[in-house]
C-alpha positions as CSV (number, residue, x, y, z in Angstrom):
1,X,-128.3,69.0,-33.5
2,X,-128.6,68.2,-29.9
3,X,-125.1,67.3,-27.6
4,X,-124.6,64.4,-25.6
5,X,-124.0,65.4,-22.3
6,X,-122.5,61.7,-21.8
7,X,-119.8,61.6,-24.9
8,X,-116.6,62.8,-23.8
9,X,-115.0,66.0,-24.5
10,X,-111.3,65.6,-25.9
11,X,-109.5,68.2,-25.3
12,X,-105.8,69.6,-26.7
13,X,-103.5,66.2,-27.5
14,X,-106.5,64.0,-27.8
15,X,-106.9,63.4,-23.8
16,X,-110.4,63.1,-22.5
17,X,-111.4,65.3,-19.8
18,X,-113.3,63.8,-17.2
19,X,-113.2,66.4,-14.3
20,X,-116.7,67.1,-14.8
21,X,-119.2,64.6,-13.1
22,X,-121.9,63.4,-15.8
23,X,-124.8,65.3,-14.0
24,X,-123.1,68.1,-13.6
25,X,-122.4,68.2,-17.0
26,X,-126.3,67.7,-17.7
27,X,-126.9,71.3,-16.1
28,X,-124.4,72.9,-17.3
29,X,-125.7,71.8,-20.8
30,X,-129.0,72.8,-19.7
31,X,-128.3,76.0,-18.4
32,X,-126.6,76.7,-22.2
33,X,-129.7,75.4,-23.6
34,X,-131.7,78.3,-21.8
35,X,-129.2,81.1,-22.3
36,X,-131.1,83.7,-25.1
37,X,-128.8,83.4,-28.4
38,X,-128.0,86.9,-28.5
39,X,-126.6,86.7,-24.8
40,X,-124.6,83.4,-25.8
41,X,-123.0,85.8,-29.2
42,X,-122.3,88.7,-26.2
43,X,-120.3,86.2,-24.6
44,X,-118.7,84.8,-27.2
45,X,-117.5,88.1,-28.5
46,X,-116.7,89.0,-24.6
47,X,-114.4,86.0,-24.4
48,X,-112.9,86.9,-28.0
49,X,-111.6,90.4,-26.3
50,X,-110.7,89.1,-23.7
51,X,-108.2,86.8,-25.0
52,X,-106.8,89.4,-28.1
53,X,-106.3,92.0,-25.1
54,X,-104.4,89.0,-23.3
55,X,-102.5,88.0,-27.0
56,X,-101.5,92.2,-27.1
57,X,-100.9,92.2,-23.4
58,X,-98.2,89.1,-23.9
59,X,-97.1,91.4,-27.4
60,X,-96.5,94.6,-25.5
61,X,-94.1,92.2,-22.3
62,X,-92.2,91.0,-25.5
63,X,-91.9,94.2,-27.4
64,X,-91.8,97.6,-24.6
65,X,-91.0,100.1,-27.2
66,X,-93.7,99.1,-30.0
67,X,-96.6,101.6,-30.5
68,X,-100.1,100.6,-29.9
69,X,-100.4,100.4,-33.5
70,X,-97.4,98.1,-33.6
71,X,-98.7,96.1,-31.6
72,X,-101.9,96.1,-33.6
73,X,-100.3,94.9,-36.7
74,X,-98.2,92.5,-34.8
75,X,-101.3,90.9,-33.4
76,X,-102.6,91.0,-37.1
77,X,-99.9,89.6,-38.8
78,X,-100.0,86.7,-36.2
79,X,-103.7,86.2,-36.3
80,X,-104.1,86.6,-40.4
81,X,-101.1,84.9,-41.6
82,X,-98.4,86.4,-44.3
83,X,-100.6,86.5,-47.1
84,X,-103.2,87.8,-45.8
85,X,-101.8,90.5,-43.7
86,X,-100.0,91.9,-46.4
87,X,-103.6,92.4,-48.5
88,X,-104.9,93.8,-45.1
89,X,-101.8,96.2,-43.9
90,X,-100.1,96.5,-47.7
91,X,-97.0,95.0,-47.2
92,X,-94.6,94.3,-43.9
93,X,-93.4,96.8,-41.8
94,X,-91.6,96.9,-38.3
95,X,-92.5,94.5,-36.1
């Protein structure tokens, strides 16, 4: 599947960013294009990190006193739902 470095991007609330000039879109795309897959799944999982440390950082302002592992299964309970988190932590606890 290739991309379309002309088709606009929407973005959050269905907006179309056009920030980006068309050619320079065309080498950003091609740059991506040349980046090895296994460096473009390191990044990936980089950014992923980054923003859960961010998401526990914002957890730990709103809750001071909570454990690290508090804050773990706060993060999870966000991030997996009700359901889920109970199959995955057995049940609700503080937090």
């Amino acid at each position: 599947m290739s991309v379309n470095p002309e088709a606009p991007k929407e973005t959050f609330g269905g907006h179309v960013k056009r920030d980006t000039p068309p050619e320079v879109r065309r080498v950003q795309y091609e740059i991506c294009r040349r980046i090895p897959t296994g460096r473009k799944l390191e990044l990936t999982l980089s950014m992923y990190d980054t923003g859960r440390l961010l998401a526990l950082a914002g957890l730990r302002m709103l809750h001071p006193e909570a454990s690290d592992a508090d804050l773990q299964r706060l993060w999870a309970r966000k991030h997996l739902g009700p359901e889920l988190f109970e199959q995955v932590y057995g049940g609700p606890q503080r937090g």
